[in-house]
C-alpha positions in Angstrom: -33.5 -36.7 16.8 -32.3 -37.9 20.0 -31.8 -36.0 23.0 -27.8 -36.6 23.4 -27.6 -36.0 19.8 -29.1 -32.2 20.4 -26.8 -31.7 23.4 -23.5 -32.4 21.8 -24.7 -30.5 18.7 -25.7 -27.4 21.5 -22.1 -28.4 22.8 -20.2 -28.2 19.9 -21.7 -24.7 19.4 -20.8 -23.5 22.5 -18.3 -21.9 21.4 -18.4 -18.3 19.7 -15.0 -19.4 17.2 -17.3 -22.9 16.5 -20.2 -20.9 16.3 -19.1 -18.6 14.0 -17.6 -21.1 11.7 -20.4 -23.2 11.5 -22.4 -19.9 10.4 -20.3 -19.1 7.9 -20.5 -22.6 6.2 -24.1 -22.4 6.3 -23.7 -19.1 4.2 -21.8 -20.9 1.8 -24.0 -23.9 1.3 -22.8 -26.4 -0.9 -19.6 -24.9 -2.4 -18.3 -25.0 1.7 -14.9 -23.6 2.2 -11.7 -25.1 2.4 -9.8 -24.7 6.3 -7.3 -22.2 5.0 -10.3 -19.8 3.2 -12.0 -20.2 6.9 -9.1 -19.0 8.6 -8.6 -16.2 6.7 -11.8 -15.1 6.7 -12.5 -15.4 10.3 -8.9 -14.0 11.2 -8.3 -17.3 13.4 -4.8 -18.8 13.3 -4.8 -22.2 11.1 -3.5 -24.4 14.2 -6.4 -23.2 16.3 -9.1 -23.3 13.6 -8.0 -27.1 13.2 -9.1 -27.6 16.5 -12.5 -26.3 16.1 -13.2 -28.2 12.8 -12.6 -31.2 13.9 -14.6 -30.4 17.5 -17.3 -29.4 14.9 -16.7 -32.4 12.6 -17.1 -35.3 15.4 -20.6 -33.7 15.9 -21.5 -33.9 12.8 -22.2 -30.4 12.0 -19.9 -30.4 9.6 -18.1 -32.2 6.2 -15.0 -32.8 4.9 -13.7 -34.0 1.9 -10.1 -34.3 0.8 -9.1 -32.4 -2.2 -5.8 -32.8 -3.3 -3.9 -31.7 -0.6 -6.8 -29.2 1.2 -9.9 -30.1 3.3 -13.4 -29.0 2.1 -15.6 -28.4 5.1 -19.5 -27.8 4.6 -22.1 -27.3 7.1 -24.7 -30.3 7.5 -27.5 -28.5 6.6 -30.0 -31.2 6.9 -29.4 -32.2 10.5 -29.4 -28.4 11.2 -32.8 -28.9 9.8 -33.5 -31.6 11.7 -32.0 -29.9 15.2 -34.3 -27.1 14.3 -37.5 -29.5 14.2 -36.4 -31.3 17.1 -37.2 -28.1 19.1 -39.9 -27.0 17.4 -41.9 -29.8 17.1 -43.6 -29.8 20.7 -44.1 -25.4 20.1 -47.8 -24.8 20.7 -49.0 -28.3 21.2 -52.6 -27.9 20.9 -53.2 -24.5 20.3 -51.6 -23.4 17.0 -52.9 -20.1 17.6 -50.3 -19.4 20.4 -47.7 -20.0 17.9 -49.5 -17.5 15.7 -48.8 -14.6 18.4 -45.3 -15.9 19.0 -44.4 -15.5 15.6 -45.3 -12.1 15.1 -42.7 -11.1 18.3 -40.1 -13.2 16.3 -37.8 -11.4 14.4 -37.4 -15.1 12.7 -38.7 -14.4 8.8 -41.8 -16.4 8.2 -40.0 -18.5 5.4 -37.8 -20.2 8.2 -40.5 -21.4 10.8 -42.8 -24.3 10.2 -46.4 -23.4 9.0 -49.2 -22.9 11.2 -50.8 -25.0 9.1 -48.5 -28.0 9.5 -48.5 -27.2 13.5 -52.3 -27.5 13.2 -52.3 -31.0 11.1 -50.2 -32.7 14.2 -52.7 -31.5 16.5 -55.6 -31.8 15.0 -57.3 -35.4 16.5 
């Protein structure tokens, strides 16, 4: 991943009504949600939700597809993926077991970070 790519993704998130959209997409996985099932759920008003999709959609961080006469929007779930390697793929350099003590101060469930075994492999020489 490029560096602008990460900043307009971080800018896109900047806001807490993006934010929490984008969130509640990822909960939903594939299936997604169409804009009027957002709004309600969220209690934002359609005309200002619209707004935020679309800031959301331009970067990327989300999908739409046209059905019928509604929009399904699903969180991209792979370049989330790939944001989250982006800054984790420099943690530790070197010394995996720094990112052993780190993790146990996380309140990140070990499923989600990258194995200390993998972190290890790319430093290894």
């Amino acid at each position: 991943m490029e560096k602008i790519i990460a900043t307009s993704i971080f800018e896109s998130l900047s806001s807490g009504i993006r934010l929490d959209v984008f969130r509640l997409l990822v909960k939903q996985g594939k299936a997604g949600m169409v804009a009027g099932e957002i709004a309600t759920t969220l209690n934002v008003p359609p005309t200002n939700l619209s707004f935020h999709l679309k800031a959301l959609t331009q970067a990327s961080l989300l999908t739409v597809a046209q059905e019928g006469r509604f929009q399904r929007y699903r969180a991209n779930i792979p370049l989330m993926l790939d944001l989250i390697a982006y800054l984790t793929e420099e943690c530790c350099a070197g010394h995996p077991e720094q990112c052993a003590e780190m993790r146990e101060a996380s309140s990140c469930c070990d499923a989600l970070l990258p194995s200390l075994l993998s972190t290890a492999l790319k430093t290894s020489p």
